[in-house]
C-alpha distance (Angstrom), angle and dihedral (degrees) to the residues before:
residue distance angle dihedral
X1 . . .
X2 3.99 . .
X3 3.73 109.0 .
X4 3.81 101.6 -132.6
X5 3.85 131.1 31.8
X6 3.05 100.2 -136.0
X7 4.19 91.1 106.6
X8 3.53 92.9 71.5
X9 4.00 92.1 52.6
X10 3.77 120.0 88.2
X11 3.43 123.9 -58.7
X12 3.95 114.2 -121.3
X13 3.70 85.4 -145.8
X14 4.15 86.0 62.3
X15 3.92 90.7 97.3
X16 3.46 94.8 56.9
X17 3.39 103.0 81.6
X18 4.36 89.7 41.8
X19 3.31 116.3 133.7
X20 3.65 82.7 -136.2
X21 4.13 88.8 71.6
X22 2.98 115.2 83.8
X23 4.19 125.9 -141.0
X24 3.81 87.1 -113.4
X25 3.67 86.4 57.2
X26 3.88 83.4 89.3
X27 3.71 96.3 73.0
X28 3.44 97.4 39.6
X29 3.97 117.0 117.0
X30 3.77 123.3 -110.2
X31 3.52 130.1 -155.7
X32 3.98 92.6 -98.5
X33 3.63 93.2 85.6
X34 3.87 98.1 -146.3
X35 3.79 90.5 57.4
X36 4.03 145.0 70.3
X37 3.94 121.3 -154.8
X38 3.68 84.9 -87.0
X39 3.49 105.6 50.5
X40 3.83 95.9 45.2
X41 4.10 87.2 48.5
X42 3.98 83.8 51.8
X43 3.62 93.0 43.9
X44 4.12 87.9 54.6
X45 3.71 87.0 48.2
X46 3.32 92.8 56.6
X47 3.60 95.3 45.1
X48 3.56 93.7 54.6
X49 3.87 85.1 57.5
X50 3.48 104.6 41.3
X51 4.10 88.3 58.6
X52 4.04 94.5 45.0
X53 3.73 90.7 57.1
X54 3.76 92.5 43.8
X55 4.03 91.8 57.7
X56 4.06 90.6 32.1
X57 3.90 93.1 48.2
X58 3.68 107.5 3.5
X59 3.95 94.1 -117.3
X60 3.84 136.9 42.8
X61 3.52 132.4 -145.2
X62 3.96 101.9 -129.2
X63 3.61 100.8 -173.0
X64 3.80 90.9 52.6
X65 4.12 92.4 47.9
X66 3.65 90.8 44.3
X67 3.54 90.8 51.0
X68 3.74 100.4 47.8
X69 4.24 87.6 44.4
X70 4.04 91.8 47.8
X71 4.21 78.2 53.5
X72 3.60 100.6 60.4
X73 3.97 119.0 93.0
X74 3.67 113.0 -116.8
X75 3.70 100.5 -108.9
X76 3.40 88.9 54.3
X77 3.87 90.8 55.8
X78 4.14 101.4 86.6
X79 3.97 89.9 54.0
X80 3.65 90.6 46.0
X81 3.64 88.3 55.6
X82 3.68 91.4 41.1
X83 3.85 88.7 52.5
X84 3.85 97.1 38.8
X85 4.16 90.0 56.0
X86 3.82 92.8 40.9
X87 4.11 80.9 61.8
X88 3.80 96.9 43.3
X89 3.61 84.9 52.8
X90 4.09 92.1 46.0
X91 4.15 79.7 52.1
X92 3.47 96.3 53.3
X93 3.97 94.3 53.8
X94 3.77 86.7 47.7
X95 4.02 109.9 118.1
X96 3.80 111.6 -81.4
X97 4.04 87.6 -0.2
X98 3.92 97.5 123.6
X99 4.21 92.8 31.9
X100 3.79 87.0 63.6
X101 3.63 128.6 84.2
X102 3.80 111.2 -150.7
X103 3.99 137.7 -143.6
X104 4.22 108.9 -114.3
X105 4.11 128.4 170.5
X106 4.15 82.7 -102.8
X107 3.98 95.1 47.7
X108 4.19 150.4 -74.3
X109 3.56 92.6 -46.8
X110 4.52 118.5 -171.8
X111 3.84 105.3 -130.4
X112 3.32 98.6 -103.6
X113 3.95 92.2 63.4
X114 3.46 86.8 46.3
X115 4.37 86.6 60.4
X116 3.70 88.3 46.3
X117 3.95 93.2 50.7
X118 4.45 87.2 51.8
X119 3.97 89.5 42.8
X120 3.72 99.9 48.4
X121 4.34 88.3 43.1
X122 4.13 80.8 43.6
X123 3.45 93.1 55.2
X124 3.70 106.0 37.1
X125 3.43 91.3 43.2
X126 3.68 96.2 50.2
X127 4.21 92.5 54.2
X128 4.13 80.7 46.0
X129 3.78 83.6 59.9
X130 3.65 102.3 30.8
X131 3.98 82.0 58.3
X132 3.79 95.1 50.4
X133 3.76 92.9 50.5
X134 4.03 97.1 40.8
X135 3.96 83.5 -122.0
X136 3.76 137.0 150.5
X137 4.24 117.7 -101.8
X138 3.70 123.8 -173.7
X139 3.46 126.5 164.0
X140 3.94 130.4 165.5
X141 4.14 106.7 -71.6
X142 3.57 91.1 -136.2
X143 3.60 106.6 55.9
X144 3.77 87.0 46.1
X145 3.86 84.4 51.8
X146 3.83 84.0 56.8
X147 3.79 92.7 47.4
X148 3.66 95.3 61.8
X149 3.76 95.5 37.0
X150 4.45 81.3 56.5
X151 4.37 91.5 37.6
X152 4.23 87.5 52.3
X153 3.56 90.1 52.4
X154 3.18 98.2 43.9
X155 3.41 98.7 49.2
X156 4.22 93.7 54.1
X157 3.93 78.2 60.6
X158 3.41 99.8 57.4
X159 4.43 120.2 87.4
X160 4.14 116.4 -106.8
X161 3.68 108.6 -76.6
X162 4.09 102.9 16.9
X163 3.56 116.8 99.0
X164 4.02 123.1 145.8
X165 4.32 86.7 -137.1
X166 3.74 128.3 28.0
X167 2.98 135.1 -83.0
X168 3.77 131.7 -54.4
X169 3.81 117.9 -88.1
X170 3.36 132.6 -157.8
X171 4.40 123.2 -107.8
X172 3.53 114.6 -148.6
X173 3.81 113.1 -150.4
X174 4.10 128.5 -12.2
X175 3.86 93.9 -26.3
X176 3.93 120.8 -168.1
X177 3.86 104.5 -97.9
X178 3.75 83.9 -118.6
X179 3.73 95.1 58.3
X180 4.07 85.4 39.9
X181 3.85 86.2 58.9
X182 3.68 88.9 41.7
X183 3.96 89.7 64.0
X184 3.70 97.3 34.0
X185 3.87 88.4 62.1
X186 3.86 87.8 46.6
X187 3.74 108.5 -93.8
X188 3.76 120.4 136.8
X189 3.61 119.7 -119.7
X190 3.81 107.3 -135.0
């Protein structure tokens, strides 16, 4: 079994195929500074696949996933990432798959870290986009309440001056936990 239910929650990806988002969406900046609508969606793609072939094969080539993600068209991106969580899912429920703990550039990580790692980049990512494309984001209160109780530990681990987000912002009054996480991971709540 999957150690976190989060997988059967909405996908932050969801609004991409909306009618309400427009094609020129893609070019439209996020708040991660370094990346465009498309190039965060690709970098979730990629994500997604980088993680299934680490539990399928215990390593992933990243210049050969990055390649074949930078190659798909942009309309073709949300069922990619549809497609490419689908199989990290299938990965998960392989046998063994969530007893293991598993070798990544950050650390031996147990499975079940490795699930918190994709849901808090899932969910931060998906308010990043949900802000870039004026959309609608809800996801279930309480796994987001798990997601920043996972990011604030993980973030006393890490040395001075490394962080994978920015830094911590301050939330002014009874925040939605997804906004919270939003400005624990850095992003400005405007």
């Amino acid at each position: 079994m999957i150690p976190s239910p989060a997988w059967t929650s909405p996908r932050p990806l969801r609004a991409c195929s909306s009618p309400q988002w427009p094609p020129t969406a893609w070019t439209s900046p996020t708040p991660c500074d370094q990346w465009d609508v498309a190039a965060l969606v690709r970098h979730l793609v990629a994500g997604e696949r980088v993680f299934a072939a680490i539990v399928r094969d215990g390593r992933a080539d990243r210049t050969t996933i990055f390649s074949a993600v930078e190659a798909i068209p942009v309309a073709d991106l949300p069922a990619a990432y549809d497609q490419d969580t689908a199989d990290l899912l299938a990965a998960y429920r392989g046998p063994g798959a969530v007893e293991r703990s598993y070798l990544l550039p950050i650390g031996e990580l147990a499975a079940e870290q490795m699930v918190d790692l994709r849901i808090i980049e899932s969910l931060t990512h998906g308010w990043d986009l949900a802000r870039a494309t004026d959309q609608p984001l809800a996801f279930d209160p309480m796994i987001v309440e798990r997601a920043i109780a996972v990011s604030r530990a993980l973030l006393e681990q890490l040395p001075p001056g490394r962080s994978p987000f920015g830094t911590p912002q301050p939330v002014i009054g009874d925040a939605p936990a997804l906004d919270r996480l939003a400005a624990l991971l850095g992003r400005t709540l405007t």
